[in-house]
N, C-alpha and C positions, 0 to 999 in steps of 0.2 A: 411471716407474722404481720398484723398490720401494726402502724404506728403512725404519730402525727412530726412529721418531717418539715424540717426549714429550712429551705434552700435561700433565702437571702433575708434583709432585717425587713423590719417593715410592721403594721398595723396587724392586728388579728387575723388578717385574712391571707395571710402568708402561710399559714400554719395547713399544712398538707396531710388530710390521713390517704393515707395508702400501703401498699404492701413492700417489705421490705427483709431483706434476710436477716434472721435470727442470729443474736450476736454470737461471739466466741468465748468461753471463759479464760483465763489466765490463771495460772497453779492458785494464785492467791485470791480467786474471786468462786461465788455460789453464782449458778442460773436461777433467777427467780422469774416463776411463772406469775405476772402482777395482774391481782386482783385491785386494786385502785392506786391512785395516786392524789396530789392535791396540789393547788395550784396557790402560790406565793409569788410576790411582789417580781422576786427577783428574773421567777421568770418571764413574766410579760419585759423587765426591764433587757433582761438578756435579748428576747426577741428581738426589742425595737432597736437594738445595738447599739443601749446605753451602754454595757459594759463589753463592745469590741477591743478595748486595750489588752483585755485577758483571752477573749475568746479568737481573735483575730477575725480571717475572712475565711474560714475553714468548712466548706459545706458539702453535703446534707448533717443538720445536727439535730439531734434527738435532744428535747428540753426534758423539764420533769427531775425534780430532786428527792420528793417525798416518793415513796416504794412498801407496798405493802403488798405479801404474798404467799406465795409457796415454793421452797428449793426444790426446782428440779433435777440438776444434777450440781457436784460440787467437784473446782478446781484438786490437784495433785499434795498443796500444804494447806488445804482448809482443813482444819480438827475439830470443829466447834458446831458444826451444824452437816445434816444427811439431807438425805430427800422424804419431802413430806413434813417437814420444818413451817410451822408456820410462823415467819418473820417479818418484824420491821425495818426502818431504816430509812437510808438516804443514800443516793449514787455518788459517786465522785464528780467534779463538775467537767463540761457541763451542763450533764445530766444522763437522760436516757431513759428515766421513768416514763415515759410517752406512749409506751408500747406495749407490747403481750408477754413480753419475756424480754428484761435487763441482767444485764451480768454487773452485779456489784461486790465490790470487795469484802471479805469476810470482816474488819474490824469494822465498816460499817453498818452493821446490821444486829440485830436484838430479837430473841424470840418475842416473837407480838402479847401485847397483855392480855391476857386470856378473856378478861370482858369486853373488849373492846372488837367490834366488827373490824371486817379489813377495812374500810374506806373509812373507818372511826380512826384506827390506826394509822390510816395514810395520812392523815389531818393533823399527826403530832410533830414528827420528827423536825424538820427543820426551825419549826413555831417557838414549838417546847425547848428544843436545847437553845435555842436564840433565846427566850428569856434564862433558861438557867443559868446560862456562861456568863449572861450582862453581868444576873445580881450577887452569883456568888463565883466567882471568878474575878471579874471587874468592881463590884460593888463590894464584896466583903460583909456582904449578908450576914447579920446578928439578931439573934430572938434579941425583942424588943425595942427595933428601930421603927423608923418611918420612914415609910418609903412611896413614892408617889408615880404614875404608870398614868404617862399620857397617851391615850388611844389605846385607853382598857375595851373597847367594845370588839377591836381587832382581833388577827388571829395572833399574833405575837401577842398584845396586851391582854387578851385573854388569857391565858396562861401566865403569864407574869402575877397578873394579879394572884391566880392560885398560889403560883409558885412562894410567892412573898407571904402569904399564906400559911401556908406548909411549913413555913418555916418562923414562924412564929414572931412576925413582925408587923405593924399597924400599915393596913393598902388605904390610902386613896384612888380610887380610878377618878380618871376626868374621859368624861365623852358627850355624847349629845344627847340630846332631850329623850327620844327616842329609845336609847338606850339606858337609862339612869337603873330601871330596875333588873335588866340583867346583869347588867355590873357589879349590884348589889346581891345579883343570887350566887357570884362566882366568890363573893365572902369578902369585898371592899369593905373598908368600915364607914368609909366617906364615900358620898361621889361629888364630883364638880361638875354641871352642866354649863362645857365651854360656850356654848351660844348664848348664854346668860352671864356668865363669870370667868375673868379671866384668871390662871391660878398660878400665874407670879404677881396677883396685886395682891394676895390674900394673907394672911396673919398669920399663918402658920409656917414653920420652916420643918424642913425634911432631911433627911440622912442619905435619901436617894433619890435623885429622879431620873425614871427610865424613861426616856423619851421615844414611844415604840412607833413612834408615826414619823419620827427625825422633821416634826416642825419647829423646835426650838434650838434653843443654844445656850452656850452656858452664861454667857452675858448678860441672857432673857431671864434666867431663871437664880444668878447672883444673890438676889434680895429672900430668895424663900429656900433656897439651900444653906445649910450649918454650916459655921466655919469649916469644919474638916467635911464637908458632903461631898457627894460625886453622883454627875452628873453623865449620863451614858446616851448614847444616840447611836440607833443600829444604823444611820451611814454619816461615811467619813465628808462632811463635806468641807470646802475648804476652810471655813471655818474652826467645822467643830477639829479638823487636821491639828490647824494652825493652835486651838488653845490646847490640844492634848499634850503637845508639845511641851508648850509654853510650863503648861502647870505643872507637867511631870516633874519636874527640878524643884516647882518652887513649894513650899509648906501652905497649907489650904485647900482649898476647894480645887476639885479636881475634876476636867472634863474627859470622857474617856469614846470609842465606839467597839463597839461589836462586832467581828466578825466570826460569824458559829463556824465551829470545828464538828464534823457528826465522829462520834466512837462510842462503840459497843458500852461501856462506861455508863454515860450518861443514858442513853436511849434504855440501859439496865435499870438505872436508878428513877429514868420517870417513870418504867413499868411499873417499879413499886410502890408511887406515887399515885398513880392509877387506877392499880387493883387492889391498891389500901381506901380509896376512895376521896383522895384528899385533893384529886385532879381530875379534872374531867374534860370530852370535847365538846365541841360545838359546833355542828355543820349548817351555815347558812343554805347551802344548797349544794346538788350533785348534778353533774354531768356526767354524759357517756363520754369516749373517750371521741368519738366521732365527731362530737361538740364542744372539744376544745377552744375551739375560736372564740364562743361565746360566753365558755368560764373566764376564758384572759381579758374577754372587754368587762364582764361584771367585776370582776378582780378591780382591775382600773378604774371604775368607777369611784370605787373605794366606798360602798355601801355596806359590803355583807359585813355580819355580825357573827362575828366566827371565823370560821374554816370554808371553804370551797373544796369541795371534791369529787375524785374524777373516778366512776367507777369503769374496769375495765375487763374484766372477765364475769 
């Protein structure tokens, strides 16, 4: 099959498509024949071997966490899905969505939303449960808070904002000029145009801020979160570490971060989200799969408005 293979860390052009054997399943995993994937932060991060403490020096590695497809055959204790199955999901890390056919495990994967194309599909999974786990898991999401999602034009803050949404709570997105009026089609009630205004000077306080871009902290944003608010940032940095800590013990404002868990569950519950219409995606642009180097440098850039995806069959 082909796939785009990493034999050591390095810049985009490390990223190798070539041919390579079709993996093995495991009693507990489905083959899925992948029709797309999508491309997220973490993996260009993984690439560059910002996150080698986890992945070690372990090489050729298949990246790719988003997976959207078709079961070709299924492991020995999978009960939940056959062949011909069209499903979502995410691989276990880390990854292996990169190819023609990954083997992922059955509790991570979802029959795909029935309106949703596959490479619409590949654009959810890691996005989508990264904001649902922030708000309501971490956040403790209640119809009728306020909740504020910096780097709503993103592929996480895009869906956050629905998600907040959805669930019956007042969205500010803040993003750039640029984007003010998509923000506002994805059902913001405010926006903040960061290039114009900064929105821990501003008058309002909030019950939550998802920090989906992890340029803040909780120190920054003290004055315009509620005494009891919480503050979440999808990476741990030493910082945001050090006050998770701190404020866990203590009564107040609380800094928290995100690390998405994928299960059958949730990737269940944004289908219904989905095909209820109360959630939708957004694809900046699509690549072949041949052209992965060039999705991970526009990734990096940090432009696209939406989702990036990687069509593969």
């Amino acid at each position: 099959m082909k796939a785009v293979v990493l034999r050591r860390y390095g810049s985009a052009e490390v990223l190798q498509y070539e041919d390579v054997t079709q993996p093995q399943i495991k009693p507990d995993q489905v083959l899925v024949k992948v029709h797309a994937s999508s491309v997220n932060p973490i993996d260009w991060k993984t690439r560059k071997g910002m996150l080698s403490l986890l992945t070690g020096n372990k090489f050729p590695l298949i990246l790719g966490f988003d997976v959207a497809g078709e079961v070709v055959a299924v492991g020995s204790q999978v009960s939940r899905f056959q062949p011909g199955d069209a499903v979502y999901g995410s691989t276990s890390f880390p990854g292996g969505a990169y190819a023609e056919f990954a083997a992922v495990p059955e509790n991570l994967i979802a029959p795909k939303p029935a309106n949703l194309s596959y490479e619409e599909a590949a654009t959810v999974p890691l996005a989508a449960l990264t904001s649902l786990q922030a708000l309501r898991d971490l956040g403790n999401i209640k119809s009728g808070q306020t909740v504020l999602v910096n780097g709503a034009a993103g592929g996480v803050g895009m869906f956050a904002v629905q998600i907040a949404k959805a669930l019956g709570t007042e969205v500010t997105g803040v993003c750039s000029s640029k984007n003010l009026e998509f923000v506002k089609s994805l059902g913001a009630d405010r926006v903040i145009d960061y290039t114009q205004q900064d929105f821990t000077e501003d008058n309002v306080q909030y019950d939550i801020i998802f920090d989906a871009v992890a340029k803040r902290s909780l120190s920054s944003c003290k004055r315009v979160l509620k005494p009891q608010g919480i503050y979440i940032s999808t990476l741990p940095t030493p910082e945001v570490l050090l006050q998770s800590v701190l404020t866990a013990f203590l009564p107040g404002q609380k800094a928290k971060f995100v690390l998405q868990k994928p299960n059958t569950q949730d990737l269940l519950y944004m289908k219904e989200l989905i095909e209820a219409g109360k959630v939708r995606t957004v694809i900046d642009r699509s690549f072949p799969l041949a052209e992965l180097a060039a999705a991970h440098t526009y990734s990096e850039s940090e432009r696209a408005v939406g989702k990036i995806a990687i069509a593969i069959h």
